[in-house]
C-alpha positions as CSV (number, residue, x, y, z in Angstrom):
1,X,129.4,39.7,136.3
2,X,131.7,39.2,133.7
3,X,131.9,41.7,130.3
4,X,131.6,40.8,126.9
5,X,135.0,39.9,126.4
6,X,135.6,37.4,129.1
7,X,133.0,35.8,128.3
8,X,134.2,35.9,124.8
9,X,137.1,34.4,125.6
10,X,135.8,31.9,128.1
11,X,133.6,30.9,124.7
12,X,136.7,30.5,122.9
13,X,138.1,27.7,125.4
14,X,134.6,25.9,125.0
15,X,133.0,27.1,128.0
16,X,129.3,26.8,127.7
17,X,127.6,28.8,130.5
18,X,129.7,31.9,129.3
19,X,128.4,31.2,126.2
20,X,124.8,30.9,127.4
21,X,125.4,34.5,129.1
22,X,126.5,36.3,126.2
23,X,123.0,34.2,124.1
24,X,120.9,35.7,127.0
25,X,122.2,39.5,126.8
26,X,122.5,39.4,123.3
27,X,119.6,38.0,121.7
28,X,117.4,40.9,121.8
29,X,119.3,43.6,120.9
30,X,120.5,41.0,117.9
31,X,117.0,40.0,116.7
32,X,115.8,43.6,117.0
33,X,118.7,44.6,114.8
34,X,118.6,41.7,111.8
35,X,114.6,41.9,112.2
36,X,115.1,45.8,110.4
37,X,116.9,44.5,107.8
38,X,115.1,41.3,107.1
39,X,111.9,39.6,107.3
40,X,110.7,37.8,110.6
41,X,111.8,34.1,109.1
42,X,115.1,35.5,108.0
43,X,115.9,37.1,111.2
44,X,115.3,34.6,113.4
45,X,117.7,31.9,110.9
46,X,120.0,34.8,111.3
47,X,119.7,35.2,114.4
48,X,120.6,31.3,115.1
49,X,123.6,31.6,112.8
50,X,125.0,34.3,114.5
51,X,125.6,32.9,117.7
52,X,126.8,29.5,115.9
53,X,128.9,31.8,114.2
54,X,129.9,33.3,117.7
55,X,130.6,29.9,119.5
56,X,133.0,29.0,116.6
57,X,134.9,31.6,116.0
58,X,135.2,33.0,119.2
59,X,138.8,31.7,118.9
60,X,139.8,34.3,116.5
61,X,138.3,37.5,118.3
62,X,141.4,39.7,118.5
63,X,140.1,42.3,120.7
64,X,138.3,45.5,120.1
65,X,134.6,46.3,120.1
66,X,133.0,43.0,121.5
67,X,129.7,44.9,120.5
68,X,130.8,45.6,117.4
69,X,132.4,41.7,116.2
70,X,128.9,40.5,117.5
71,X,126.3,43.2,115.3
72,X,129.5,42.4,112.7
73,X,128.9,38.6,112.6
74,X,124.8,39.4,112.3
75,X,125.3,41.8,109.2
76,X,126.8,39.1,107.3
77,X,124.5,36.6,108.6
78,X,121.4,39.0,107.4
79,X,123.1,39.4,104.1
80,X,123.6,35.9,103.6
81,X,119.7,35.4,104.5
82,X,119.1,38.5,101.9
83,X,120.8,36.6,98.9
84,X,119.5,32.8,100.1
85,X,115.4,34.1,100.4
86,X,115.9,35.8,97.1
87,X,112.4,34.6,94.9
88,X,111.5,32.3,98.0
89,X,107.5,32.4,99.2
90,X,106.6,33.8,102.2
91,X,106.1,31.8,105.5
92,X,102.6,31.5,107.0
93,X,102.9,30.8,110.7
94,X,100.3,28.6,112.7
95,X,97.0,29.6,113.7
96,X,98.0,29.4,117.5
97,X,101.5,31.4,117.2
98,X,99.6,34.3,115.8
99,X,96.9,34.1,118.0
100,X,99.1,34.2,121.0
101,X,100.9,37.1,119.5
102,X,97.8,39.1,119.2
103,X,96.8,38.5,122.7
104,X,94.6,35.8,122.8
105,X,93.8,35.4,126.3
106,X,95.0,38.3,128.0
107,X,93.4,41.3,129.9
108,X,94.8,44.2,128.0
109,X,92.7,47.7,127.7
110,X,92.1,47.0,123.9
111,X,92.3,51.2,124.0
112,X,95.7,51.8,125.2
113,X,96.6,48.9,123.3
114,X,95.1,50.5,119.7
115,X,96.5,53.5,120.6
116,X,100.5,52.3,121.6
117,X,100.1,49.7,118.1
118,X,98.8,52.8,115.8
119,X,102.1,54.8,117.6
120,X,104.4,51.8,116.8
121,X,102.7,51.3,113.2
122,X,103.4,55.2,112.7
123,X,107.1,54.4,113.6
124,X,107.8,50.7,111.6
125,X,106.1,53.0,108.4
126,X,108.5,55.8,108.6
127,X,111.3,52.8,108.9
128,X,110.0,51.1,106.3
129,X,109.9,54.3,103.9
130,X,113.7,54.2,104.4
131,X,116.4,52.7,102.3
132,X,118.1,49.7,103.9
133,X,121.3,51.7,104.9
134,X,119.2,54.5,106.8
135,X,117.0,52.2,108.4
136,X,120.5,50.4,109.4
137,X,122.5,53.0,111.1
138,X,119.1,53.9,113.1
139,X,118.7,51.1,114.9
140,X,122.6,50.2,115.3
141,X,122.8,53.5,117.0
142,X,119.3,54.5,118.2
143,X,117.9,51.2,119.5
144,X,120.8,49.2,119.6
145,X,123.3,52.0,120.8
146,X,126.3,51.3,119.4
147,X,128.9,54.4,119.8
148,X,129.6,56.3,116.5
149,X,133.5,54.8,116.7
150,X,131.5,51.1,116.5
151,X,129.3,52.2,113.6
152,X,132.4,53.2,111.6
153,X,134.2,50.2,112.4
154,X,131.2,48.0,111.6
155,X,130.2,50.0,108.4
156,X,133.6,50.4,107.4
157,X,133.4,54.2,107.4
158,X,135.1,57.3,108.6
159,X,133.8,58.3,111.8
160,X,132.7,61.7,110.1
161,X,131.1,60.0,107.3
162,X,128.9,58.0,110.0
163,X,128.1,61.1,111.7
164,X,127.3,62.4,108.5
165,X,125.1,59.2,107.5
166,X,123.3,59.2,110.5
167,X,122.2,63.0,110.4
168,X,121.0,62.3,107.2
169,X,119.0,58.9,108.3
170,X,117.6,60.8,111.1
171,X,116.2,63.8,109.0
172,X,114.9,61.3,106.5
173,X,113.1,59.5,109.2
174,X,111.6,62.5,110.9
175,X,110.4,63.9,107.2
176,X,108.8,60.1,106.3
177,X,107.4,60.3,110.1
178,X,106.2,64.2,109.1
179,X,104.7,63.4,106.3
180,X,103.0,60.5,107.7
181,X,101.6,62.7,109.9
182,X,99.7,64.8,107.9
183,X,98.5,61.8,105.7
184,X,96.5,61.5,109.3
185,X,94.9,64.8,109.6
186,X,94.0,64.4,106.0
């Protein structure tokens, strides 16, 4: 199986199917990532631009932190959605796309699935209660596990002020998730 830069570099030379790879192990992580710091629509436009952005300029990766260049190229690609929805309406999605994301037709224990969606709700709340840069180094380094050295590299900071950022996102998150908490027994 070949690593991120290989396939990197096999992009850069025009090769497809090592482009294709590094679309399949990336997307998720990617759309996870640009979906916390902008709306569904915008994320997935971002989402497509980052990986055209990733087949053409593969040529001039110089090394480093493939995991890093890639979240890189989709922080710009999010800003550049931030400043181009600015004022723009909403999107309303079809009547069938919705329904299929609620479920529609499947045998889940509506229970476990009220209980796992109020746990997740809980979570996207305490998120959302954040400012952008918080919520940011969260999911870089919680969800998307990027190593601290990464982080500073991608936020342009000192590696102490990203430990330092991220302490402080973290303690915000669990006093928002606190606080939500007692809002329940209330």
């Amino acid at each position: 199986m070949a690593d991120e830069a290989e396939l990197i570099e096999r992009t850069a030379r025009g090769d497809r199917a090592a482009f294709a790879v590094l679309v399949q192990r990336w997307r998720d992580p990617l759309f996870r990532y640009l979906r916390s710091v902008v709306p569904p629509q915008a994320a997935e436009d971002a989402l497509q631009e980052t990986f055209l952005a990733v087949f053409r300029g593969a040529g001039g990766w110089r090394g480093g932190s493939a995991r890093g260049w890639l979240f890189g190229i989709a922080r710009r690609k999010a800003a550049r959605q931030r400043r181009r929805r600015a004022g723009e309406p909403a999107h309303t999605e079809p009547l069938e796309v919705l329904g299929g994301a609620a479920g529609w037709g499947t045998t889940r224990d509506p229970e476990e699935l009220a209980s796992a969606l109020e746990d997740r709700a809980r979570l996207q709340a305490a998120l959302d209660g954040l400012s952008e840069e918080d919520r940011e180094v969260i999911v870089l380094k919680d969800l998307e596990q990027l190593t601290n050295p990464e982080l500073a590299e991608l936020l342009d900071l000192s590696l102490a002020a990203v430990k330092s950022r991220l302490h402080r996102a973290r303690l915000r998150l669990m006093a928002e998730l606190t606080q939500e908490a007692s809002h329940a027994r209330t």
